[in-house]
N, C-alpha and C positions, 0 to 999 in steps of 0.2 A: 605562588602560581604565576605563570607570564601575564601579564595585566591585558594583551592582544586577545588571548585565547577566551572564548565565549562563554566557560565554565567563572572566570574572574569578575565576569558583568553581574553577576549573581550581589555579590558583595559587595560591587562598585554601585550598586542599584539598592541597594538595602541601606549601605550611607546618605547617596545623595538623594533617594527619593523614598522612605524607608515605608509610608505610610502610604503611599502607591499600590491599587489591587494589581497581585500578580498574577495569580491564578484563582480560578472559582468554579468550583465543581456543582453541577445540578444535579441532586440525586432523586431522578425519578423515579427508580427502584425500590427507592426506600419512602422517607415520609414528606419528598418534595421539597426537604429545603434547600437554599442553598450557601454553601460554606467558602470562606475566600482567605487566602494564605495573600499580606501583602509580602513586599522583598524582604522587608526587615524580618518577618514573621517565617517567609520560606526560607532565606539563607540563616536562622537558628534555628527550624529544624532540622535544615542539612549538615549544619556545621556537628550539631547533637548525634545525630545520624553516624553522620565521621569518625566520632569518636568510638561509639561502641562496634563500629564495624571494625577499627583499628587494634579491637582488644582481642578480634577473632581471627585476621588474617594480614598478610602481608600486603605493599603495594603490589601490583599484577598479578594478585590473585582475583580470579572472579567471584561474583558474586550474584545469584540469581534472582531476580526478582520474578515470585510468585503471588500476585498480589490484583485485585482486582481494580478496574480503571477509579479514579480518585486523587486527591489529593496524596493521598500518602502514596501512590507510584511517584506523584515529580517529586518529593522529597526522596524517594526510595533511589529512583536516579543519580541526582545532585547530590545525596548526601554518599554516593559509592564515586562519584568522581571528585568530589573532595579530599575522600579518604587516599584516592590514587589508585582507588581497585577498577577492575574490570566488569562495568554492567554486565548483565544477561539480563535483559528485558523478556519475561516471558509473561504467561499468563497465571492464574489460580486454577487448581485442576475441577474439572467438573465443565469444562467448555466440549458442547458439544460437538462430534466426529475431530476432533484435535490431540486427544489421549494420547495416540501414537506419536503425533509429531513433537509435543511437548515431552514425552520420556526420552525421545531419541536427541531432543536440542538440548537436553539437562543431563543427558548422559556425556555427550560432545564435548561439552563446552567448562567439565569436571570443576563446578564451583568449590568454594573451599568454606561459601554459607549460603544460606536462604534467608530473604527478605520476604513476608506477607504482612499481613493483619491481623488482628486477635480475631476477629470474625471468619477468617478463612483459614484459621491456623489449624482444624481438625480436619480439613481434606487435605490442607499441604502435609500433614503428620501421616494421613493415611498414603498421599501419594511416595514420602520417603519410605517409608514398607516397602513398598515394593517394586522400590527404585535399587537400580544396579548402587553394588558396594560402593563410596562409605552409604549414602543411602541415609537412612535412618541415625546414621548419624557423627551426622552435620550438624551444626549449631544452625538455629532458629530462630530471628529477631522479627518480630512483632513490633514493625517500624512506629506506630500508634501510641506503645507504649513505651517509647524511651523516654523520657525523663528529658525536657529542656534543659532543667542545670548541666547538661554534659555539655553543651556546647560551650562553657566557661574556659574547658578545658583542649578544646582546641587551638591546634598553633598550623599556620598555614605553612603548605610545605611545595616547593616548587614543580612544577608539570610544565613540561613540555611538548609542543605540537607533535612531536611523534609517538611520545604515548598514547597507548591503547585509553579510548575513553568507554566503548562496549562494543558486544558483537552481535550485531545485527543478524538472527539467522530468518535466512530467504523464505517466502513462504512457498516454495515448491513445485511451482505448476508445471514445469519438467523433468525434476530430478529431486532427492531427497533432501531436506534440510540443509543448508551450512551457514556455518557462522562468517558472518563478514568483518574483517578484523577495523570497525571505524577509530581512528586516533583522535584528539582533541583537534588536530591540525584541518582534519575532515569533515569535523563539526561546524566550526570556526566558520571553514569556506560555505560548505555549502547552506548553513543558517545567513548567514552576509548575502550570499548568489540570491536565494528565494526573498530575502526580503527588500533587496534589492528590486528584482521583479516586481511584487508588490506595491513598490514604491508604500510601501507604511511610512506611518510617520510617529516619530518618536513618542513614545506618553502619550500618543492617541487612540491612533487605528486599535480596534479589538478585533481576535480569532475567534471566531466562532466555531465549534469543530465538536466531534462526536466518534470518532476514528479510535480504533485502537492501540492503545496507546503500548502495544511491546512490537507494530505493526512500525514499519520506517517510515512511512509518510502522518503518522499519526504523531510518534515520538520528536519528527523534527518540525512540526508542523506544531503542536500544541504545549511542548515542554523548550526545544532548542528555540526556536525561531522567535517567538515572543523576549526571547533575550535579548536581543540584539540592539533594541530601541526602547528595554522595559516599558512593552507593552503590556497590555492584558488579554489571560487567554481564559474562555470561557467553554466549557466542555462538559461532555456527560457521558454515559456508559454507552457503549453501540447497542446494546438488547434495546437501551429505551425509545433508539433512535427507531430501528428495525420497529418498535411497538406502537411507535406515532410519530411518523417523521414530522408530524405538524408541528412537533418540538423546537426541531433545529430551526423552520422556520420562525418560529416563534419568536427564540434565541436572537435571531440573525435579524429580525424586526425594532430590537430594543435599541440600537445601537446604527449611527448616522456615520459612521465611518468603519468597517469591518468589512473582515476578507474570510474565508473560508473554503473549504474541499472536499472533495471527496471521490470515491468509485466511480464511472460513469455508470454502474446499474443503479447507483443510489438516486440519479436525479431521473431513473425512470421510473424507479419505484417512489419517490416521493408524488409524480408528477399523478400515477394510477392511485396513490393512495388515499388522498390529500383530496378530502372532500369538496365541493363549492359551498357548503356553508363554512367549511375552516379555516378557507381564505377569507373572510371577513374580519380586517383587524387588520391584517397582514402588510406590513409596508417592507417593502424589498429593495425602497429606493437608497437604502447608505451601501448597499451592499457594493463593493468596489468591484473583487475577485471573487470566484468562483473557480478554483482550480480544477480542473476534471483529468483525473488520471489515475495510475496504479493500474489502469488494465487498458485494454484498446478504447476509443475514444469512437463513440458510433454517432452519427448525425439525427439520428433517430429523436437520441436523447435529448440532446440540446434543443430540437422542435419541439419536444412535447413538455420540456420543461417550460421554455417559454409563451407554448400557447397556457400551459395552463396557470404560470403565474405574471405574465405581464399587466394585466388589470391588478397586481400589486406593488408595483413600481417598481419592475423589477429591468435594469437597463439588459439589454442584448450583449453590451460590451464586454457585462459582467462575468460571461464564461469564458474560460481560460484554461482552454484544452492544454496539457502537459504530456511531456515523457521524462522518466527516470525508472531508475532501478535502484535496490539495495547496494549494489557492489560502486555505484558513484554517491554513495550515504544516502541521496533518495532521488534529487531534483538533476536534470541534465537541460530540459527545454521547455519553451512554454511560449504562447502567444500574447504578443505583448499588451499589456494592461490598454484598455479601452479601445481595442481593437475585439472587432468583432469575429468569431470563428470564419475560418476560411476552407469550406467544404468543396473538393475537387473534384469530379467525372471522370476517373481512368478507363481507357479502357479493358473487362478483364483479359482477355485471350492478351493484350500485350504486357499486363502484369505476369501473366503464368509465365513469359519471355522471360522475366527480367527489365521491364521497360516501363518506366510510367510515362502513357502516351495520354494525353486529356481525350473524354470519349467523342468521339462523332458517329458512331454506330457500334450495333451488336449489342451484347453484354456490358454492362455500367460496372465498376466498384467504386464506391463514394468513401473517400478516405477524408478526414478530418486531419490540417494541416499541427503540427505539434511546433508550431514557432521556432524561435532559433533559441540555439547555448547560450547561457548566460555565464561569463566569468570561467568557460573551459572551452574545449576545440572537438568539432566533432568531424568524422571523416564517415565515408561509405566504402567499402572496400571489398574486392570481388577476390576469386580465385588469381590475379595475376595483379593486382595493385589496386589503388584507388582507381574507382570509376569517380567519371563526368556525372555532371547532375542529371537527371533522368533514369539512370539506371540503378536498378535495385542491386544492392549487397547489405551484408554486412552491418550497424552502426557500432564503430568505436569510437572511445572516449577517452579522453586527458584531460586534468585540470587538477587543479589543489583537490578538491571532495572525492578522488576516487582513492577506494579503498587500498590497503596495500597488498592483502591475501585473503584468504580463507582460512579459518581455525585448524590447525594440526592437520591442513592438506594440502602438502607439497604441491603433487602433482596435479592436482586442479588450480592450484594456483598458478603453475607454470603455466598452464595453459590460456588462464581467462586474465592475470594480470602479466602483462607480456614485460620480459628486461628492458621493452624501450617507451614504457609508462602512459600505454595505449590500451584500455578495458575492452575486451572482446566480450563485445555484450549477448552475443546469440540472438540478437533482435534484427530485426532484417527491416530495413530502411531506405527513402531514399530523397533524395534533394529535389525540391523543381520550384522552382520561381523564388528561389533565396530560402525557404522552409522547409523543415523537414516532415515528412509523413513516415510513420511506422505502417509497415506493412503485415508483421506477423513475425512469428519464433520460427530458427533454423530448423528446430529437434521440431517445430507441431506439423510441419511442411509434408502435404500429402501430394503422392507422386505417385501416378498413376499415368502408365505408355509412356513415360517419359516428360507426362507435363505437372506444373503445379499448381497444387490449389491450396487455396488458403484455407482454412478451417473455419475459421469465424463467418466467411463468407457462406460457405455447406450449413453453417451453424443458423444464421440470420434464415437464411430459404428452409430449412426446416423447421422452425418453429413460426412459419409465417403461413407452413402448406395445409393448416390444418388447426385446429381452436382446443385441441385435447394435447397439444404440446404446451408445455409451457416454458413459457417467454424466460431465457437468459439462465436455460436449466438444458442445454444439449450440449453434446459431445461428438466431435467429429475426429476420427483417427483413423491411421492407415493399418492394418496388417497384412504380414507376409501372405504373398501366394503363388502357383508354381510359376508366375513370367514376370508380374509387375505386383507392385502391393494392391491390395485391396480397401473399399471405403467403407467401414463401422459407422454407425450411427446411434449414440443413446439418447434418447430423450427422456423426460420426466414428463408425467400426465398432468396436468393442469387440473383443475377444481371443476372446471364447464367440462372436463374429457373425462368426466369421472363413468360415463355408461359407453361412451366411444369403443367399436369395434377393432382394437387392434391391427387386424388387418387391414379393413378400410383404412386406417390409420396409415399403417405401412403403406400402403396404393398411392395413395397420394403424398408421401413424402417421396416414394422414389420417383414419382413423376413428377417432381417438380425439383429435384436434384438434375434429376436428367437434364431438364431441358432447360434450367437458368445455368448448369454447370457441364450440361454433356459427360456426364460423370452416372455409372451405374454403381447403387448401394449395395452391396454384398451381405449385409444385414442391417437389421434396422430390428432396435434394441427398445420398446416403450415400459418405461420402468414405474415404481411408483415414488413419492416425491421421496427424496432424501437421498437417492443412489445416487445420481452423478457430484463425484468428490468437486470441493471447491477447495480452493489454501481461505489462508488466513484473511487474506483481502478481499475476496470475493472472486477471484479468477477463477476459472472450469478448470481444472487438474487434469488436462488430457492424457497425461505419464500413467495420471494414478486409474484414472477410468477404462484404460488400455492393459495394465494389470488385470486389474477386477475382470475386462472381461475374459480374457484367455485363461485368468482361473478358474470362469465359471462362475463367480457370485455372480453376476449380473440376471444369471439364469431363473 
């Protein structure tokens, strides 16, 4: 294999540093302990790995990984891009409201085997049942139990940056599934870009992380990126995280040099969770990075994370508001390390223009700045060419990390990777004072007499108009009506809104839509918890919740 490419560090890390922790899974799930695969110890599992996947299928055949978060997913990885197959990083079946989305990425993406665990090998057996042909049967390796002596019998065989290293499928929040075709070429860059940012330091800095790991910012964040300088990555399952985020902090305490990420509703839910007797202990002060992204980046979060843990030394510098997507492998932008978030005043009515003017009257939107590219080029670009800074369009992208198509689809790829090697990202963006701010999605854009509104904005004002909403669980979308579209609202009841009058409820979310957005609600949807779909990272699924409701389940 090319000795440049990030897959080869595995090896070149297991010689020179072999006794080096590489990775270390906390399993709170289970009976708490914790297990550590050093380099020497992960690249002969992988090389093992290699081998028995080599006796099932060909180089560029895929190979799916159904497996739950642990050690044996980064072997399960490493040990399919050793062989020269094709990841499919997915999950084990039995992840709640995901069913559909994992039959339909496993159908895609026509693996030629399956990767899990002896412990989850009776629902991956049930889910091949009654999975589209060959289906049930596919060969099935129980990555735990191959046998170390096969790695004897490995012989390394050359990879190329344009081979396919996995396929990353999107998690959906306005359109079905696709697999993003990442090369080793892809990995390479954008593990190099993010850790670059970082500034880690080699054989030091630790990751701290709890992400999902068939999820992009999990996968290159806990498995690629710690390659790059044989660091140490330290991780756990997201249920445990979700079950006491006191955890991660916990994690992120042991350690005087460590970076780590995550969703921005995670550090709001850490911040409500996270008792004042559970900060006692807590020291935040190694913490370098804090990256916040995978969904819009809200000011909100970052105040309340930091009121409630800077009494644990927790620096302000340390967040690190980001934008990326899966079709640029994950990372595009970020604010620069110990620089402090940079939260702007637009005003709205000259956003709904097109214009990011700084506010001095009327309606505010407080957009969080996402730093600049690192190691690619980014443009804003409108119906007639690039715009000037100030003005919303558009954000595309170039750079070595971006993807080169979409799995077995032509014509979306013609579309979103363009012949002149510029990613139309569907993310609407825009420049002003050297940084970029994301603004919101083309497709979630509600347009109503001709103007626009932002969703997340409609989203934030309703679940603030009232204490039986609950926080970071609404839906705002447009549907058709006979002049202009109209404005839906779902929301989820909250735990305090559990005897809340519906109506009453309704009253005041439409009056407070009105009058922070001049905008009337055409319905307004209070569901009970668990309706409004999320993807896989935590984003509101406005595609999917816009289905549901013109089918009527929402009813």
């Amino acid at each position: 294999m090319a000795d440049d490419l990030l897959i080869a560090r595995v090896a070149r890390w297991a010689r020179e540093a072999p006794d080096a922790p590489a990775y270390t899974f906390v399993d709170h799930l289970g009976d708490g302990s914790r297990r550590t695969y050093t380099w020497a110890r992960a690249d002969l599992k992988a090389r093992a790995l290699a081998v028995r996947l080599r006796e099932l299928a060909r180089p560029g055949d895929r190979v799916a990984v159904l497996a739950p978060s642990g050690l044996d997913y980064v072997v399960a990885v490493l040990g399919a891009m050793y062989a020269r197959l094709v990841a499919v990083p997915l999950f084990a079946p039995g992840l709640p409201g995901h069913a559909e989305r994992l039959a339909r990425a496993f159908s895609d993406a026509g693996p030629a085997a399956v990767l899990t665990t002896t412990a989850a090998r009776p629902a991956v057996a049930a889910f091949l049942d009654g999975a589209a042909p060959p289906g049930a049967g596919l060969p099935v390796v129980a990555i735990d139990a191959v046998s170390d002596l096969l790695a004897d019998e490995w012989e390394p065989e050359p990879i190329a940056p344009g081979d396919l290293a996995y396929l990353q499928y999107t998690s959906g929040s306005t359109r079905a599934p696709a697999g993003v075709e990442i090369t080793h070429g892809n990995l390479t860059a954008n593990a190099a870009q993010l850790w670059e940012v970082f500034r880690a330091r080699p054989r030091t800095s630790v990751a701290v992380l709890w992400l999902p790991l068939f999820h992009d910012m999990g996968l290159v964040a806990t498995v690629a990126m710690p390659i790059m300088g044989a660091n140490r990555a330290v991780f756990m399952d997201p249920v445990a995280f979700v079950m006491s985020p006191v955890r991660w902090l916990r994690l992120l305490s042991e350690h005087d040099d460590v970076y780590t990420g995550a969703p921005n509703f995670a550090y709001e839910y850490t911040a409500a969770r996270v008792r004042p007797e559970d900060r006692a202990g807590l020291d935040l002060s190694g913490v370098r990075v804090m990256l916040n992204g995978a969904e819009p980046v809200r000011p909100g979060a970052i105040a309340a994370f930091d009121a409630a843990f800077a009494g644990c030394g927790l620096r302000p510098e340390a967040h690190t508001p980001a934008y990326g997507l899966a079709e640029a492998t994950v990372f595009v932008s970020a604010a620069d390390r110990d620089e402090r978030p940079v939260v702007t005043a637009f005003s709205r009515d000259a956003l709904r223009e097109g214009r990011a003017v700084p506010w001095t009257e009327g309606a505010a939107s407080h957009l969080v700045a996402c730093g600049r590219p690192h190691g690619q080029r980014v443009r804003i670009v409108g119906d007639a060419g690039d715009l000037p800074d100030g003005h919303v369009g558009e954000i595309r992208v170039q750079g070595p990390n971006v993807a080169r198509a979409y799995w077995r689809d032509p014509a979306r790829s013609a579309e979103v990777f363009g012949p002149d090697g510029w990613l139309r990202t569907g993310d609407l963006g825009v420049w002003h004072d050297g940084r970029l701010y994301v603004t919101g999605r083309i497709k979630d854009l509600v347009i109503v007499d001709g103007r626009n509104h932002y969703p997340q904005d409609i989203e934030v004002t309703v679940q603030e108009a009232h204490e039986a909403v609950r926080r970071d669980r609404v839906a705002a979308f447009a549907v058709p009506g006979e002049d202009t579209e109209r404005l839906v609202v779902v929301a989820e009841r909250s735990r305090r809104g559990r005897g809340a009058d519906p109506e009453e409820v309704g009253r005041a979310v439409r009056a407070a839509v009105r009058v922070r957005h001049d905008l009337p609600v055409h319905d307004f949807v209070l569901a009970e918890a668990g309706t409004v779909p999320r993807t896989s990272s935590g984003k509101i699924a406005r595609r999917a919740c816009l289905r549901a409701y013109l089918e009527g389940a929402l009813v």
